[in-house]
Each structure stands twice: as structure tokens, then as C-alpha cells.
C-alpha positions in Angstrom: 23.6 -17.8 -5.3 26.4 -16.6 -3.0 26.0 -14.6 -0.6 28.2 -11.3 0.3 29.3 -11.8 -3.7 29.8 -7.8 -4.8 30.2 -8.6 -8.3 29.7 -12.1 -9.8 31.6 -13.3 -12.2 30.2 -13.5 -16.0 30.6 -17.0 -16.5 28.7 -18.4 -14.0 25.4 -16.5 -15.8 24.1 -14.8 -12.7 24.3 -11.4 -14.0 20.9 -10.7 -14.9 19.1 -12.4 -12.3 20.9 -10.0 -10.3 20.0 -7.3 -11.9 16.3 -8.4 -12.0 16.3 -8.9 -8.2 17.6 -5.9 -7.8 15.0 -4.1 -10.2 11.7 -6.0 -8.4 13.4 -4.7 -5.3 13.5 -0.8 -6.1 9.6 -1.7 -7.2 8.8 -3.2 -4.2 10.3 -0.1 -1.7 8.5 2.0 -4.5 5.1 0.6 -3.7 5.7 0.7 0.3 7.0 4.3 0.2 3.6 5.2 -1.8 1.5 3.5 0.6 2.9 4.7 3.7 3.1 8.4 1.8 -1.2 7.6 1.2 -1.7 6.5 4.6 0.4 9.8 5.8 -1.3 12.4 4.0 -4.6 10.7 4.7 -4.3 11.0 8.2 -3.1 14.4 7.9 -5.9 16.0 5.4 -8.9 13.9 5.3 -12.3 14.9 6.7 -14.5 13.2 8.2 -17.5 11.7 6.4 -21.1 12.9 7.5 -23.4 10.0 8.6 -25.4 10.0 5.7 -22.8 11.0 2.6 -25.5 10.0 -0.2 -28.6 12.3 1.2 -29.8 8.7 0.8 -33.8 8.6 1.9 -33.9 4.6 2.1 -34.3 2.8 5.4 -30.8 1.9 6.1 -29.9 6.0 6.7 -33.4 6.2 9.2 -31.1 4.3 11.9 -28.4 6.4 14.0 -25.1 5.1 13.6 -23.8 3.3 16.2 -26.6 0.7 16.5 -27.5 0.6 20.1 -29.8 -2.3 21.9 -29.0 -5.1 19.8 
């Protein structure tokens, strides 16, 4: 494909491949602007979890969190 091509010329069939590149490429920026948008507000607005979220009464929650003396 040519490069710095504006519009392509109908016969030589590239038309829709254009197009489809151009489509996958407004889905791509779509899915990066949503992620960086998550990351964002989750920074911003979440709290921090409590060291035992589950009120869990198994072994692995009888252990403070960071392990120390290993």
C-alpha cells in the first residue's frame, strides 16, 4: 500500500481495506482510552482493601500481612 496516498484510486481495490484499518484503528484508541480512563478513576476513588476482606476464620488470615522472618 502507498504511503502518504490521501485517497486511493478505485481501481486498484484498496478501498475497503482502508476503511477497515481505519475502523480497527478507532477500536483500538477506544480500548486504550477506556483503560487509561479505569486506571484513572481507580487511582482517584478506590479504597483500600482491609487485611482480611472475607472475615475469613481459616489459617491463611491468622498470619499478619507482610510475612516477616522467612
Amino acid at each position: 500500500m502507498p504511503r502518504r496516498v490521501y485517497i486511493y484510486d478505485a481501481e486498484m481495490g484498496w478501498g475497503w481495506l482502508n476503511l477497515l484499518s481505519s475502523v480497527g484503528g478507532f477500536i483500538w484508541l477506544s480500548g486504550w482510552r477506556s483503560s487509561i480512563l479505569d486506571i484513572a478513576l481507580l487511582s482517584a476513588l478506590a479504597r483500600k482493601a482491609s487485611p482480611q476482606p472475607w472475615n475469613a476464620d481459616t489459617l491463611e488470615w491468622a498470619t499478619p500481612m507482610p510475612v516477616s522472618g522467612l
